[in-house]
C-alpha positions, 0 to 999 in steps of 0.5 A, spaced: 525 560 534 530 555 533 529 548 532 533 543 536 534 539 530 537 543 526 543 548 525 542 555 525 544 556 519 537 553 516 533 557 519 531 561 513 532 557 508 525 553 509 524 550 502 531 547 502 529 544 509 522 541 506 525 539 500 531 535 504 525 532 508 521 529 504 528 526 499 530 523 506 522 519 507 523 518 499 529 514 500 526 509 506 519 509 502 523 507 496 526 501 499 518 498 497 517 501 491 524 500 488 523 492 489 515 492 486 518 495 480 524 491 478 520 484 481 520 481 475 528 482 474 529 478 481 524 472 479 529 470 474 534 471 477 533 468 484 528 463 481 522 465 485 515 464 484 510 470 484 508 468 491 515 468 494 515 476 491 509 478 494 512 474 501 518 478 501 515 485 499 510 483 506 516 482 509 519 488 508 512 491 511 513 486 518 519 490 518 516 497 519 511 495 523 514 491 528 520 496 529 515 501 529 511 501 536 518 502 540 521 507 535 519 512 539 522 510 545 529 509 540 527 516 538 528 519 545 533 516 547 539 517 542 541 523 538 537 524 532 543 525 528 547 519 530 541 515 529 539 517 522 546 515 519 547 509 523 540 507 520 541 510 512 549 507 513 545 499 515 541 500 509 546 501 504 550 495 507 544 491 507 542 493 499 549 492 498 547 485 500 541 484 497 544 486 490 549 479 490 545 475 494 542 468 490 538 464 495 532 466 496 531 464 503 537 469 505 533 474 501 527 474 506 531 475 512 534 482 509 528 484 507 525 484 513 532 487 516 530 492 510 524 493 513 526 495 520 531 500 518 527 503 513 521 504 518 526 507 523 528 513 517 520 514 516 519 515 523 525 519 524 523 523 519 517 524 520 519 526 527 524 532 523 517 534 519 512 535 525 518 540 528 518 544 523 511 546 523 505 549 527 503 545 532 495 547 530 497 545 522 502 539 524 498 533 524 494 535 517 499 538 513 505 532 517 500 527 515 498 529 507 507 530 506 507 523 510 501 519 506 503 523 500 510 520 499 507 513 501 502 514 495 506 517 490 514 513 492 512 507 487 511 513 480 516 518 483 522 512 483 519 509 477 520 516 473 527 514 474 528 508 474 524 505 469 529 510 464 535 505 467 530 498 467 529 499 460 536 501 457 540 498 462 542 491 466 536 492 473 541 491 478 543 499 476 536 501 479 540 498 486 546 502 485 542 509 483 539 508 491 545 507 494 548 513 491 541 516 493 542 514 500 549 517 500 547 523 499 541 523 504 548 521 509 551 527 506 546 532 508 544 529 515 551 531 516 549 538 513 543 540 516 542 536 523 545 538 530 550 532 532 547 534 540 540 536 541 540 538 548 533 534 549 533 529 555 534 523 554 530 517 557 533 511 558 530 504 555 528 500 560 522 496 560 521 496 553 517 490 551 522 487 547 519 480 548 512 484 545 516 485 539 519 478 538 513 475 538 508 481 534 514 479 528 514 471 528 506 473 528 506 478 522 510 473 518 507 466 519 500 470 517 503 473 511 506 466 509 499 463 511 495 467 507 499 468 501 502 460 500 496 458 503 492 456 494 498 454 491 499 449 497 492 448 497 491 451 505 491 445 509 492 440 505 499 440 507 503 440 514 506 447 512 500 451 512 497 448 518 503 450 522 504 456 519 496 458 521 497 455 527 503 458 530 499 465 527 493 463 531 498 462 538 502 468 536 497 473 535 493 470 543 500 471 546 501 478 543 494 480 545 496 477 552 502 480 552 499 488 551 495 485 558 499 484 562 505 489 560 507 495 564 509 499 557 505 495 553 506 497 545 499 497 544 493 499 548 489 495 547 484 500 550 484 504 543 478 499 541 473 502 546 473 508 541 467 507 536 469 513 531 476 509 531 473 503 529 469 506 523 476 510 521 479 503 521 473 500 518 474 505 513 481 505 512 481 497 510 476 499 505 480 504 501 487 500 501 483 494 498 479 499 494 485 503 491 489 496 489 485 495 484 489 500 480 494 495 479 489 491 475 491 497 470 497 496 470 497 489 469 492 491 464 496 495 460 502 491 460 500 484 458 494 485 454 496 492 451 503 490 451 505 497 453 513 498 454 514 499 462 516 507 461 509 508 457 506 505 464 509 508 468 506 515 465 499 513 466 501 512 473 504 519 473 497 522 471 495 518 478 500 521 482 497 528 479 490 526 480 493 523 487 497 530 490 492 536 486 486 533 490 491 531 496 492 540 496 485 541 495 483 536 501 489 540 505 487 546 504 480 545 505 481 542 513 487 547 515 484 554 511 476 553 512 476 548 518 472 542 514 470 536 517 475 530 514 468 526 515 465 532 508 471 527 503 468 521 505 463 520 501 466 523 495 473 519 495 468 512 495 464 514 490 469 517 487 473 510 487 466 507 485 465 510 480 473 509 476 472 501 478 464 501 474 467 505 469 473 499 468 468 494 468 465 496 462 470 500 459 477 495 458 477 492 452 483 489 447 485 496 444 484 502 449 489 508 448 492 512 452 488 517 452 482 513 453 485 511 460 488 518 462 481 521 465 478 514 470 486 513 472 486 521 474 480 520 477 482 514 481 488 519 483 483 524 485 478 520 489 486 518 494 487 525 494 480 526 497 480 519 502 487 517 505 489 524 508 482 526 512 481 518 513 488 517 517 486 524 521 480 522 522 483 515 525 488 519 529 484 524 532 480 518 534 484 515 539 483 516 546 489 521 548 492 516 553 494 511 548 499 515 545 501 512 539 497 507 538 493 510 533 498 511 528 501 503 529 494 500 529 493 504 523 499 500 520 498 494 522 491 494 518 495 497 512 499 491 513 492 486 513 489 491 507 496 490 503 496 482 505 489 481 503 489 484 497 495 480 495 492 474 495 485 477 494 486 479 487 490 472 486 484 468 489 479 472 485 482 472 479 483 464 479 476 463 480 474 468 475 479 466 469 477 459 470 470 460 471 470 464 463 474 459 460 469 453 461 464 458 459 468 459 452 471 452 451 464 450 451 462 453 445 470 452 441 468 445 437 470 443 431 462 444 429 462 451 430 462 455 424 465 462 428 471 456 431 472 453 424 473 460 419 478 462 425 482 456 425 482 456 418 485 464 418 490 462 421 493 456 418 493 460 412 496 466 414 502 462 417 502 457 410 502 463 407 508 466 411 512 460 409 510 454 415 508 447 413 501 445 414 503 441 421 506 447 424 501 453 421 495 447 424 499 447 431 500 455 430 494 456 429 491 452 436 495 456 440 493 462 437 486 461 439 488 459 446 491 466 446 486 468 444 482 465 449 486 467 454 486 474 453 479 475 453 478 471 460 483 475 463 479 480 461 473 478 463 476 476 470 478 485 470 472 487 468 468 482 473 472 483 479 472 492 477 465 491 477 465 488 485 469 492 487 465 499 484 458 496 487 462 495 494 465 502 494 458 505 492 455 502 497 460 505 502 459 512 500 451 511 500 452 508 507 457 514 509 450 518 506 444 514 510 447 512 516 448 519 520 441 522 518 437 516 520 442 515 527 439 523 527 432 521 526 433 515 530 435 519 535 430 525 536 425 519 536 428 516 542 427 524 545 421 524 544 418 519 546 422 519 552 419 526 552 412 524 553 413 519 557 416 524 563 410 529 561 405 525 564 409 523 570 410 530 571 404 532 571 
């Protein structure tokens, strides 16, 4: 059967075609993966604080699932081919503009257009993918390709990168993308149909004004949220207005799906008990998994590890992430296995890393001693994300069209946003809750206190430094020290919270079915005997 999308000459060459795809999904994903890895570049060089990186990484994320709802009127209405190189041309130029812009407010407003023409190359490709499979294997093996790549961009993007990071200027890493982004144009050019001969439906009534609003909204929630510590939440007149205007945005947005003829959301897709779990669930694993980036952090400022080094433990996630991620596959399509059957599992999984973390970090790990619990993370997102985000969809009622999949990312956009300012919060109240308890033994009367201090002035004298300096040198050596370990201790705390919750989940996931069972035929019986009698 010929596809309507692409040439005829594509016909027998799947893996080229597959393979096309997926660098395609890549080259929108790396929009986001690219900027995590060179932020720490872009502080210094637009002099921002790690709240401004964070917002502009949210921002981008506002982009996507605001042009998302209406993507798919988009997607019928102009040829797809024309489509993806406006998309993929207007991403090269805004990347370009990105690179030299040094004003940090004019740097949010690309990210956010970033953002939008990024998600219309997912969807569009995701589009592309889906008409290349089986329908009866389309929405399992097109969700673990779609959710796959968003896993494993970030490792995938780093592999290359980080070669350029370390040797070269950061801003190289910018004209790799877009040389990538030239050769994606090259074979939409190659691959694509330039006319399609789908009838195209026109774009009228298209809640234009839904969208607006639902993008003021995500922006003033995200600014809330994550300025809301370092301005001391309502405090200061920014916060409150930018609550105020989340509060106004989001009753004008639910309003607004009420009374539209086309509405973007259908609000009625909440009626559905097993999509609220779902949702439930897939809030649980995007806060769960971010843990990870504690590692990182882990390894980078207390192990001092080069960015490649990190880099390749990621790596050996992504392998945990995509061999578990085949095997979940396999099972749904191949043996028809309940998505539900990985629940419980993937959870315990990810508890069991977050408590093996919680007692195992200490100041001198190695890389080996992190390879297993990394994999294992990696392995408990193979298990979870795919039979969750199917188990979400199939959830929705079938007149709700496409809501599933964009409630689906406005929650990963919550999850996102509050993990953010979740592992910032927490770590604020943990770091300062271990230094106190330190300070209170560091004394000029403790022996320990003093046989340290004394070590170092020594170690300094005997370098060449004067009495003063090595005093002052030794000092700031025991606040390193102490701030070390409470950066440690705030890891292994927030680990273990996390650990004890997603165990929890898992046990949960186990009991609540089987009591609901034993509930229920109770109930059955007991009204059994209640109609016996009347019968009689």
């Amino acid at each position: 059967m010929k596809s309507v999308y692409f040439k005829d000459w594509t016909t027998g060459w799947e893996w080229g075609t597959r393979i096309t795809l997926f660098f395609l999904l890549l080259s929108a994903l790396v929009e986001l993966g690219m900027f995590v890895l060179t932020q720490n570049y872009l502080v210094s060089y637009l002099g921002a604080q790690p709240e401004d990186i964070w917002f502009a990484v949210m921002v981008t994320y506002a982009g996507i699932i605001t042009i998302l709802p209406i993507q798919f009127r988009f997607l019928r209405y102009f040829e797809t081919r024309s489509y993806m190189l406006f998309n993929i041309i207007m991403s090269i130029l805004l990347n370009i503009v990105c690179l030299y812009s040094q004003d940090i407010f004019l740097f949010f407003v690309i990210r956010f257009f970033q953002g939008i023409f990024a998600g219309n190359v997912i969807v569009c490709t995701l589009t592309l993918i889906f008409s290349r499979l089986h329908p009866e294997r389309s929405r399992s093996i097109g969700s673990a390709v779609f959710y796959g790549t968003m896993l494993s961009n970030t490792v995938l993007i780093a592999l290359v990168a980080g070669v350029v990071v370390e040797s070269a200027d950061w801003k190289l890493t910018y004209y790799c993308l877009i040389l990538f982004q030239v050769l994606m144009l090259a074979l939409v050019l190659l691959l694509l149909k330039r006319k399609t001969g789908i009838k195209r439906y026109p774009l009228y009534q298209v809640d234009w004004s839904g969208m607006v609003i639902f993008g003021f909204t995500a922006l003033s929630v995200a600014y809330t949220i994550l300025y809301g510590s370092k301005y001391y939440w309502f405090e200061d007149p920014r916060i409150c207005w930018s609550a105020f205007a989340g509060v106004v945005g989001i009753l004008l947005f639910i309003y607004r799906q009420n009374i539209a003829k086309r509405p973007v959301v259908h609000l009625g897709v909440f009626r559905s008990r097993n999509f609220l779990i779902g949702l439930c669930l897939l809030a649980i694993y995007y806060g769960g998994k971010d843990s990870m980036n504690l590692i990182y952090n882990y390894a980078g400022g207390i192990l001092k590890w080069n960015t490649l080094s990190i880099i390749l433990l990621a790596a050996c996630n992504l392998a945990g992430i995509v061999i578990f991620l085949l095997f979940s596959i396999r099972l749904i399509v191949l043996k028809n296995v309940s998505v539900t059957a990985f629940f419980a599992p993937g959870f315990a999984l990810l508890g069991v890393f977050n408590v093996w973390m919680s007692f195992f970090l200490t100041p001198d790990l190695s890389f080996t001693d992190l390879l297993v619990p990394i994999f294992l993370q990696g392995a408990a997102s193979g298990l979870l994300f795919v039979p969750i985000m199917i188990f979400v969809l199939s959830s929705a009622p079938g007149h709700t069209g496409t809501t599933g999949l964009i409630i689906a990312a406005y929650t990963r956009f919550t999850a996102t946003l509050n993990s953010f300012a979740g592992f910032y919060n927490l770590q604020l109240y943990f770091n300062q809750y271990f230094k106190e308890g330190f300070l209170s033994y560091i004394t000029t009367e403790n022996q320990n206190v003093i046989d340290r201090l004394n070590f170092y002035k020594g170690l300094y004298i005997s370098k060449g430094f004067l009495p003063d300096q090595a005093s002052a040198l030794a000092n700031s050596a025991i606040a390193q020290s102490l701030a070390q370990q409470s950066q440690l201790l705030t890891n292994r705390a927030i680990f273990m919270i996390f650990g004890v919750s997603l165990l929890a989940v898992a046990i949960l996931i186990v009991i609540i079915p089987i009591v609901y069972k034993i509930f229920v035929f109770y109930r059955n019986k007991k009204k059994l005997s209640e109609e016996l009698p009347s019968s009689v």
